[in-house]
C-alpha positions as CSV (number, residue, x, y, z in Angstrom):
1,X,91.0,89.2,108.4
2,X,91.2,92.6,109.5
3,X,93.7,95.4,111.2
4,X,91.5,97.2,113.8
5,X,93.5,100.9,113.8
6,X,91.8,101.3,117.5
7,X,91.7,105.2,116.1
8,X,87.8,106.0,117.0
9,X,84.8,107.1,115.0
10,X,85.7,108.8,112.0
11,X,83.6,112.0,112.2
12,X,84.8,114.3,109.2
13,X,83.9,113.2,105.8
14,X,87.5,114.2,104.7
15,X,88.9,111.2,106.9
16,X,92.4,112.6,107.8
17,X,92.2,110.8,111.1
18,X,91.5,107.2,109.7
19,X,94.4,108.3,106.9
20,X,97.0,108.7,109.6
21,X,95.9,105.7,111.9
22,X,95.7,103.2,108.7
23,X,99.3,104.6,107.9
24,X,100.6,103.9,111.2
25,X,98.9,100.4,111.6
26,X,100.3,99.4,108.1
27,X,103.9,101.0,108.9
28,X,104.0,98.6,112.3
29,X,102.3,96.0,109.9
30,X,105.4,96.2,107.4
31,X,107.8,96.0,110.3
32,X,106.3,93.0,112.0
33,X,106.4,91.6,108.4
34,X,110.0,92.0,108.3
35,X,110.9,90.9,111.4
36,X,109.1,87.4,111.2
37,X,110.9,87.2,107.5
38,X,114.6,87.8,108.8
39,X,114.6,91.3,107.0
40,X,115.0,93.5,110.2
41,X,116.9,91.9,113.2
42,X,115.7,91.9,116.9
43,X,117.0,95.0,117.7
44,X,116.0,97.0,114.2
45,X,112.5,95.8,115.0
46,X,112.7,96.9,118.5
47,X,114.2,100.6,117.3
48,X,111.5,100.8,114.9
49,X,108.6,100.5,116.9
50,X,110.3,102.5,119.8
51,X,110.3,105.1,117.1
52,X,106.7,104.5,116.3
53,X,106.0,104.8,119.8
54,X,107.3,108.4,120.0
55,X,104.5,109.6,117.5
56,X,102.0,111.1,119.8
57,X,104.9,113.6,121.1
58,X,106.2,114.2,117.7
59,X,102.7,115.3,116.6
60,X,101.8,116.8,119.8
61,X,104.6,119.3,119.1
62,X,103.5,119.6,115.6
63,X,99.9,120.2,117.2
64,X,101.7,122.9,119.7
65,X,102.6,125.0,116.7
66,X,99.4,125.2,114.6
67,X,100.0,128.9,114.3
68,X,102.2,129.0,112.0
69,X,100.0,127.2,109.7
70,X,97.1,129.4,110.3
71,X,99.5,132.1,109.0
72,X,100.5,130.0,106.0
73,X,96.9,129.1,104.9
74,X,95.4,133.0,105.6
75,X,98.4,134.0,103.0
76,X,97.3,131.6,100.0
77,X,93.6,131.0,100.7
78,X,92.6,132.8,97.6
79,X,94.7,130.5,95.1
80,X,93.1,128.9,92.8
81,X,95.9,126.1,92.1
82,X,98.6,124.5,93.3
83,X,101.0,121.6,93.4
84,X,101.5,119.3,96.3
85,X,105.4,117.5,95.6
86,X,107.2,114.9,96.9
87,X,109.9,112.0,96.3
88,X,110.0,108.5,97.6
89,X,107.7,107.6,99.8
90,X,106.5,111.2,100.4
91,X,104.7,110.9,96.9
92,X,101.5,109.4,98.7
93,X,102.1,112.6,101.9
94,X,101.9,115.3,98.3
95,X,99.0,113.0,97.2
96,X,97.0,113.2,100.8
97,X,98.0,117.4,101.0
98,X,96.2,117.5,97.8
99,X,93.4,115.5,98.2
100,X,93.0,117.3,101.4
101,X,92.7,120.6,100.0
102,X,90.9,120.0,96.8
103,X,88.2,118.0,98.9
104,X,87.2,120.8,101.5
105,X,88.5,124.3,100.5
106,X,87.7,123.6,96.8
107,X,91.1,125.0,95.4
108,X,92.6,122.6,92.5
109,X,95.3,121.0,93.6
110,X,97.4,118.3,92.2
111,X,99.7,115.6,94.0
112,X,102.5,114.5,91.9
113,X,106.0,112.7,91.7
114,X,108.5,115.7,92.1
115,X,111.0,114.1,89.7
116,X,107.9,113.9,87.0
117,X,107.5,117.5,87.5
118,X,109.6,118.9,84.4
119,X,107.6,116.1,82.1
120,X,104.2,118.2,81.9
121,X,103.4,119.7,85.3
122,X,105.9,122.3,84.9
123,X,104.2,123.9,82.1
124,X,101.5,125.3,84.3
125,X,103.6,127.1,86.5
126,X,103.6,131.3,86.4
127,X,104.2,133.7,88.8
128,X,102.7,133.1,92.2
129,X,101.9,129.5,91.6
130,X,101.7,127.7,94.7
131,X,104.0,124.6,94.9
132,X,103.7,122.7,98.0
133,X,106.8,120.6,98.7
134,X,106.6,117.5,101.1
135,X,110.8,117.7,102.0
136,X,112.2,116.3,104.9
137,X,115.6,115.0,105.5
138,X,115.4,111.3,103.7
139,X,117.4,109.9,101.4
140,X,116.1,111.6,97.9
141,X,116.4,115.3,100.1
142,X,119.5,116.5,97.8
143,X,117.4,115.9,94.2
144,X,114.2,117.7,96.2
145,X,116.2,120.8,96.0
146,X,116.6,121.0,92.6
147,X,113.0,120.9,91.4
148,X,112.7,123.7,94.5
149,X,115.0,125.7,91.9
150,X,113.5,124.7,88.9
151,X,109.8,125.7,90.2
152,X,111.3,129.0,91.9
153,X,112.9,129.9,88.9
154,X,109.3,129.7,86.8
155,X,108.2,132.4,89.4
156,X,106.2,129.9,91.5
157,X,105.7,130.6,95.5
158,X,107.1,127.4,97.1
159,X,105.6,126.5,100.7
160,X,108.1,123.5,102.3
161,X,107.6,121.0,105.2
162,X,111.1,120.1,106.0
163,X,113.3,119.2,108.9
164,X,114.2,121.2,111.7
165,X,117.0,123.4,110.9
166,X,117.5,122.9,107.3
167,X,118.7,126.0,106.3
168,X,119.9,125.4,103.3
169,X,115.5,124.7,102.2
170,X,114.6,127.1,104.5
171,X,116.7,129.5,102.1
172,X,114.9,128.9,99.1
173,X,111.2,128.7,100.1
174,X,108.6,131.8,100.5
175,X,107.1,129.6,103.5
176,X,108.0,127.0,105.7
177,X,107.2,124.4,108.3
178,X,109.4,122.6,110.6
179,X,108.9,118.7,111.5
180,X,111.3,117.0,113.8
181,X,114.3,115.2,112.5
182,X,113.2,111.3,112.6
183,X,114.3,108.2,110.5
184,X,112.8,108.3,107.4
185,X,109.5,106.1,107.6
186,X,107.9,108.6,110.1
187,X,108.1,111.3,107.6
188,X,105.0,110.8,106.0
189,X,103.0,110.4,109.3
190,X,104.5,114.0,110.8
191,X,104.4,116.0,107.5
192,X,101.0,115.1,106.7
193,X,99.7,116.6,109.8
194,X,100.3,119.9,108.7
195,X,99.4,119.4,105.3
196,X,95.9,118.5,106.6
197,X,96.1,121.3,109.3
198,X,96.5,124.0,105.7
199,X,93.8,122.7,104.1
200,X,91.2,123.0,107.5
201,X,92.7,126.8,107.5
202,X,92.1,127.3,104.4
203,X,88.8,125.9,103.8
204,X,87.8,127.9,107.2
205,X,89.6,131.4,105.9
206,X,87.5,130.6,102.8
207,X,83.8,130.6,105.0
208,X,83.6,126.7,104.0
209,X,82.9,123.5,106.5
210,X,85.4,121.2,106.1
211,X,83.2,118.9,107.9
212,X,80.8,119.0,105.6
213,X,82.3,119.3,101.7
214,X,80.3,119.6,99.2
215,X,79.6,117.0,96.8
216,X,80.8,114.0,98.7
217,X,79.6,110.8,99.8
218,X,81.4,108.2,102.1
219,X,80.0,105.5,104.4
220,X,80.9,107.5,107.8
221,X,78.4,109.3,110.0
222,X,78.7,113.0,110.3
223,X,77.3,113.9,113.4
């Protein structure tokens, strides 16, 4: 068996399109799931995928505002660390941002748990550390904040993707960008588009081809 993502050829080697299309097709997997087990009623299964269905928008407003990413990435293309952090299901969007950045701008970047972050992590933080927090407005948004603190209180710059209007993150962070307020499952779809967007910019500020990383070998064509 097999879930055709209908998403295209996959043409960079760093596959963040097939990422985001294998997300979605599992997320409307999971929900289909759910509905034929009893687990989400008629009309929670309709609102779901009428939520999924607003995507392109969402991201095409996301897309609309690349700019402020290009500022973001011009600012801390010469790092040579940083932490990508997230709770919930937003550990695998930290895990992606890293993976993204590591693979085609060659910076080291780790992906971790945010409420693991005191039990080691923290340790390498200094002044001007990057920390890269995946934050919207879900459910494990209040205990976010507090590893914000305890990072920005080690002296580490802290770049957030949060939720329109959340001033109370927007406070506390050096740099920010803002995704549309949405239930929580399409949080990890719309934050990981500019998490992939910083690593392009980066890796492009940096005179690299993120088409074409070094090093790497995957069974795509790059044309």
């Amino acid at each position: 068996a097999y879930l055709c993502t209908q998403g295209g050829p996959e043409i960079g080697v760093a596959a963040t399109k097939s990422f985001l299309t294998q997300l979605v097709a599992l997320e409307m997997l999971s929900f289909r799931a759910a509905f034929a087990s009893g687990s989400l009623s008629r009309s929670e299964y309709d609102r779901a995928t009428s939520e999924m269905a607003s995507l392109p928008a969402k991201i095409g407003s996301l897309l609309g505002r690349l700019e402020r990413i290009r500022e973001i990435a011009l600012k801390y293309s010469d790092r040579r660390d940083a932490f990508f952090l997230g709770r919930g299901i937003n550990v695998a969007t930290a895990l992606e941002g890293a993976l993204k950045l590591k693979e085609i701008s060659y910076i080291h970047a780790e992906g971790y748990p945010a409420g693991e972050s005191k039990h080691g992590p923290i340790s390498l933080v200094e002044p001007g550390f990057l920390c890269v927090f995946v934050a919207p407005k879900d459910s494990s948004r209040q205990r976010i904040i507090g590893n914000v603190m305890e990072m920005k209180a080690r002296g580490a710059e802290i770049f957030s993707v949060l939720t329109e209007g959340d001033s109370e993150l927007i406070e506390v962070s050096d740099e920010h960008f803002e995704v549309p307020e949405s239930p929580e499952y399409l949080y990890p779809v719309l934050c990981t588009v500019p998490l992939q967007a910083l690593a392009y910019y980066v890796a492009t500020y940096r005179g690299l081809d993120p088409d074409r990383p070094r090093n790497l070998a995957k069974s795509v064509t790059v044309l």
